[in-house]
N, C-alpha and C positions, 0 to 999 in steps of 0.2 A: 536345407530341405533335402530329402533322400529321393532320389527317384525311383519309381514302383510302386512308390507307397499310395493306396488308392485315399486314403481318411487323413487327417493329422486334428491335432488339438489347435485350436488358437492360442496366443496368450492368454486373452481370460477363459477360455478351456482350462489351459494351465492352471491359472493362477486358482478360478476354482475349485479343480481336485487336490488342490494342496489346502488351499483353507475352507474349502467346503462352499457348497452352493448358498444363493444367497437366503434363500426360503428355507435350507436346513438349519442356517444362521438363527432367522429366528424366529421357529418351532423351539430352538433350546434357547434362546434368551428368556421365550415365554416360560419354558417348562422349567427354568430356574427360578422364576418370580415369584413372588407371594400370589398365592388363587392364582398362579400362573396365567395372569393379565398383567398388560402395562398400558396405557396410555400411549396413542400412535405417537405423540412428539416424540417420547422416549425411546419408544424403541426405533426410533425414527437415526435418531442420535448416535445408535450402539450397534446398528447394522449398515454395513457398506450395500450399498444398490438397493436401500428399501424400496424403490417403488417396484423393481422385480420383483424381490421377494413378498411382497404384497400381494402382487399379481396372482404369485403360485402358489402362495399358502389359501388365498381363496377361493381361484378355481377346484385346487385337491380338497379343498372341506378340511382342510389342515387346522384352521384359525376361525374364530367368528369375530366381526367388526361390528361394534355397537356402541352408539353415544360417545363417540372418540376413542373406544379402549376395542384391544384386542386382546381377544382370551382364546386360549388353547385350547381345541376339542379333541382331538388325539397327535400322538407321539408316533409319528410315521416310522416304518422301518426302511431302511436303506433303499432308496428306489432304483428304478430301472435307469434312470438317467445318469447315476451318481454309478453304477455297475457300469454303464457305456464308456462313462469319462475315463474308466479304471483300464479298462479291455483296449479303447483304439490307443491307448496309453503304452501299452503292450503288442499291441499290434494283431489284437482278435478282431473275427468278425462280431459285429451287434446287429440286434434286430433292425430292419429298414425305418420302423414306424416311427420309433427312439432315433433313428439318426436325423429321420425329419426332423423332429424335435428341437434336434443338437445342433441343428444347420442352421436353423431357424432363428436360435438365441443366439448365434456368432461364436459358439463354442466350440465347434466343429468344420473345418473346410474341407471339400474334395479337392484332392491332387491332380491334376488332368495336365495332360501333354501342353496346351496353353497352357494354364499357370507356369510349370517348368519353364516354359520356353519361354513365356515372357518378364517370368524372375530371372532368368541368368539373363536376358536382354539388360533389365536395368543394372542390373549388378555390372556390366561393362561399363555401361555408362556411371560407372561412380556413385552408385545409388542416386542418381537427379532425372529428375523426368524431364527431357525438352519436349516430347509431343505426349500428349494423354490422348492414348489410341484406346480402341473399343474395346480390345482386350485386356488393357492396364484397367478400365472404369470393372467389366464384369467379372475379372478375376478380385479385387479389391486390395490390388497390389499398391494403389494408390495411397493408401491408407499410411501417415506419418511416415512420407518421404518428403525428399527436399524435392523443392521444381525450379527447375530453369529460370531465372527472370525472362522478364520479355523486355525489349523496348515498345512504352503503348507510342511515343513519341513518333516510329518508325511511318507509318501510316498514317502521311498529313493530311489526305481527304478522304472524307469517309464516303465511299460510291455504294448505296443502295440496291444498285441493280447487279454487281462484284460480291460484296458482303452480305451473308443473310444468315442472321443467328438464329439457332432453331428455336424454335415456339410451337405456342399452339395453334392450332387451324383456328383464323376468324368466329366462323358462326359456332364452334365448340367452345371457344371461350367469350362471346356473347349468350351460351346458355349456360355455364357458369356464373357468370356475374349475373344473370336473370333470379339463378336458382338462389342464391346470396343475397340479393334486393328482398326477394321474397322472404325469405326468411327473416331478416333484418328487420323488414315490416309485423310480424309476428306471426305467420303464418306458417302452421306444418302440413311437412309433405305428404300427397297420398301416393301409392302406388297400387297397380293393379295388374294381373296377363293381359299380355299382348293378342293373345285368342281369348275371346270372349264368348260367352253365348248370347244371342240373340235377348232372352229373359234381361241381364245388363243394360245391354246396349241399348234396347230399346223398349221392353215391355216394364220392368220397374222405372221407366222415365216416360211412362205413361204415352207412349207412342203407339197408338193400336195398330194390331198386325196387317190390314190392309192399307195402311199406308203408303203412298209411292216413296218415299225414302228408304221401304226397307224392300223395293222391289232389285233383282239382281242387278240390275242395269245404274245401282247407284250404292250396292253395296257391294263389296267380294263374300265369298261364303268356302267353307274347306268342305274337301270333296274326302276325304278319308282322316281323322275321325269325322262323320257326319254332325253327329250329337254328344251334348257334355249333360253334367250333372245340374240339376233344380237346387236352389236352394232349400230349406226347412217348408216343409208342407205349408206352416202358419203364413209367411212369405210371400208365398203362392199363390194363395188360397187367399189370400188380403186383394192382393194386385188384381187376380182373376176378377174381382166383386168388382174391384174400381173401372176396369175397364166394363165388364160387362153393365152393372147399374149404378155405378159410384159409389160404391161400397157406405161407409158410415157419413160421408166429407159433405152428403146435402145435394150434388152431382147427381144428374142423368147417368154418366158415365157414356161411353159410345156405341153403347146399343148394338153390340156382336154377340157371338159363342167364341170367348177365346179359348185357343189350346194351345196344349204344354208341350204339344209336340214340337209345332213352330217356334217355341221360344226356348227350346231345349238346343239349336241347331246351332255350330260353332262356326265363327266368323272371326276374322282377323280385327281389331276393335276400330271401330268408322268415324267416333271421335272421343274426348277427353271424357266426357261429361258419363261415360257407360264406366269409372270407378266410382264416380260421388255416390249413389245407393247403394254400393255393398258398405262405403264408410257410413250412412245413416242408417242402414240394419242393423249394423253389429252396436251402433253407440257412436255419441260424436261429442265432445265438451258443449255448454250451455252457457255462456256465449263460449263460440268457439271460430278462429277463422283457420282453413286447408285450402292448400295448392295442389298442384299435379303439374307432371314436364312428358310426355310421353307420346311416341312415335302413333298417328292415326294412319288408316289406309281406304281411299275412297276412288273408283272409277272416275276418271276427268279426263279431258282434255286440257294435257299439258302445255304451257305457254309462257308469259313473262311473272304471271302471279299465280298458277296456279302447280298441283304435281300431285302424283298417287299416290306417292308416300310423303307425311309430315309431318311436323311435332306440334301440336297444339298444349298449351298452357293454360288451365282454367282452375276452378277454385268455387269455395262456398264461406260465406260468415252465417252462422247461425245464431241467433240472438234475439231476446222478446220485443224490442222495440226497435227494430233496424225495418228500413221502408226504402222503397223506390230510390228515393232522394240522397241516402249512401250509397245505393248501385252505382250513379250517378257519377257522385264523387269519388269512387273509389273506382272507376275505369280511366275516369279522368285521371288521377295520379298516376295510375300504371304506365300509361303509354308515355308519359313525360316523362317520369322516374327511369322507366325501363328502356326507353327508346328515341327520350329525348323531343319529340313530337309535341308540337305547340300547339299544332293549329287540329281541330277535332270536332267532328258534327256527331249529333245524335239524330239516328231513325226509330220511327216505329216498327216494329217487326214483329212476326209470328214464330212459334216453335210450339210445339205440343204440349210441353212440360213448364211452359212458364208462361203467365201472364201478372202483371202486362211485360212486353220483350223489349228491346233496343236492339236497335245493331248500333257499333261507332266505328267513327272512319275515320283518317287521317290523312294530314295530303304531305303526300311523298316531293320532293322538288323537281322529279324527273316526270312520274304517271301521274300526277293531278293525285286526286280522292280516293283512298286505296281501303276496302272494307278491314279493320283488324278483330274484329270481336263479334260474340252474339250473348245476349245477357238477357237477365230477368230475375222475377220473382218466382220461384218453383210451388206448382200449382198445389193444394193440397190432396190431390188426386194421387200425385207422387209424395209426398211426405208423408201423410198420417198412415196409410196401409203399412209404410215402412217404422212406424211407429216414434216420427217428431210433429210434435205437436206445433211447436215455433215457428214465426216465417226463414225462408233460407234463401237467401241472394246469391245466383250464380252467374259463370262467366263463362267462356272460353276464348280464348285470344287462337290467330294463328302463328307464333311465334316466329316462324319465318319473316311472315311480311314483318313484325316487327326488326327484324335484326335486319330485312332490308333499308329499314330506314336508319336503322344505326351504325350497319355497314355501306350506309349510300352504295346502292347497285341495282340496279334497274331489272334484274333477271334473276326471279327466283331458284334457276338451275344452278345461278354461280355460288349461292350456298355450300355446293358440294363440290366447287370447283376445283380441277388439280392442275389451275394451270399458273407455273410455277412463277410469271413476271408478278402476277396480280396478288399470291401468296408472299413473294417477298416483297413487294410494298408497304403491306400491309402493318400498321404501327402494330408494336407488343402490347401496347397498353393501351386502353380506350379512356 
């Protein structure tokens, strides 16, 4: 390796400017072919690194894939990548945009003072690694060298509170395995901003604007931008009816004059349930079941259950014949699925957007009866203006308290906790 030299090739840098990239591979296997198509096994067969060259023959619109075969749409000429491999070969500058590119495919590394110094480091050591240091892993010097043995023998007890292999934090990999269950179950993800407006979070979930929940003393609200953008007039102009006289649904509706100005106004989002109506405006599958994982923000008093900032987890099944009695069922499995939690009461409860509601609880072994959810059937006041006709069962869990019962911990703060005896305790695997 030369010192000064800021670029070099890799081996497969090398070895591709000698026999060519794998995607120029095969554009000319195609464009030697009959109708200059083949059948992916085949050319599967006849090119080294097909699933690269796959990659970039159909990002470039190089190739079209169809019914198993791929057919050639044009005959690229020598690209910029294949000019780069030639130049830092030679030792020219290339464009920055192409060296990303080139860095990116592992065709390309930069030279830096670390890698030098930590290449002739190992080269002392007889090319064998005895420690893999930070710089041997981010330089990739590691890469098809011999290592040291270890004795595992040497270390006859293994001490816990001495040893601690890195992982991941607790409550980040209990919302991994959450987001996994869910899906597993058949359920896809929504997502939605973390600034919302007001219309979201509360006026398409049919929460009319004199509400005490949407007063500031139980929401936060942004003080610069003020106000964000309405969605589609029709929208609007739906929701508007339903609040003011129940628009088509049969409803009263709540008997206001609302306005668009108060529900134009941006707010940090206050809980899950303000993504579910932009996914039943735009279209939602018929049956169909969606989740959500995303951080809420609500004025409280902070304590052993509760905090200002949280992640709530909630969800919707949409389906013609789904009723109360799956709601039911399907909280119930969550919390034991997700969180292990046996023992589970069901309340009556109120929310604006669903009737009839539940809340369900769960008993922690430390705090007794701990609230994890608030569910329901979503009122047609909020469904049809937004244009579904089906019933829709929703949920929202407070994912913390769950992963308090799956992290057994008594205190909702120690979710974020960095305190290091209780972090290495902690099993890698749940």
């Amino acid at each position: 390796m030369r010192k000064g030299k800021r670029i070099e090739l890799t081996e497969e840098g090398k070895t591709y400017l000698k026999k060519g990239l794998p995607e120029r591979n095969l554009v000319k296997l195609l464009n030697s072919s009959p109708q200059k198509s083949l059948s992916i096994e085949n050319a599967r067969k006849k090119v080294g690194n097909f699933p690269i060259a796959l990659k970039w023959v159909l990002e470039k619109g190089w190739v079209e894939k169809k019914a198993g075969k791929l057919t050639l749409i044009k005959l690229p000429r020598k690209t910029e990548e294949e000019k780069a491999l030639k130049n830092i070969e030679q030792g020219k500058e290339v464009d920055g945009e192409i060296l990303k590119i080139l860095i990116s495919r592992n065709l390309v590394l930069r030279i830096t003072e670390t890698y030098i110094k930590t290449e002739e480091a190992i080269k002392k050591a007889g090319n064998v690694i005895g420690e893999l240091t930070h710089d041997i892993i981010i330089t990739g010097l590691w890469k098809g060298r011999k290592f040291k043995p270890v004795n595992i023998k040497a270390v006859k007890k293994f001490d816990e509170l001495k040893i601690a292999p890195g992982k991941r934090h607790p409550y980040n990999y209990f919302l991994m395995q959450v987001r996994k269950k869910m899906v597993e179950l058949g359920f896809q993800e929504m997502t939605g901003p973390m600034i919302e407006t007001e219309f979201w979070n509360f006026d398409a979930l049919y929460q009319p604007q004199n509400h005490p929940a949407r007063d500031w003393s139980s929401t936060y609200s942004l003080k610069h931008p003020k106000y964000g953008k309405l969605p589609s007039k029709k929208i609007v102009n739906n929701v508007k009816a339903a609040h003011e006289n129940g628009w088509k649904t049969g409803s009263t509706g709540w008997g206001y004059k609302w306005g668009e100005k108060k529900a134009s106004k941006l707010m940090p989002r206050a809980h899950d349930t303000a993504i579910t109506p932009r996914y039943l405006a735009k279209g939602v599958k018929i049956p169909g079941r969606y989740f959500n994982m995303v951080r809420c923000f609500r004025p409280d008093v902070i304590d052993p259950t509760h905090g200002v900032e949280f992640i709530q987890t909630g969800g919707i099944v949409v389906a013609k014949d789904i009723d109360f009695r799956h709601l039911l069922g399907l909280l119930k499995q969550f919390v034991n699925v997700i969180a292990g939690v046996e023992e589970v009461k069901f309340y009556t409860d109120y929310y604006p957007f669903t009737e009839p509601s539940v809340q369900i609880s769960g008993k922690h072994p430390d705090l007794g009866w701990v609230e994890l959810a608030g569910a329901g059937i979503f009122r047609t006041e909020l469904t049809e203006p937004l244009g579904i006709k089906e019933p829709v069962i929703a949920w929202g869990f407070g994912i913390d308290r769950l992963a308090m019962h799956s992290l057994n911990i008594r205190d909702i703060r120690f979710l974020f906790s960095r305190k290091l005896e209780w972090l290495r305790q902690q099993k890698v695997v749940r």
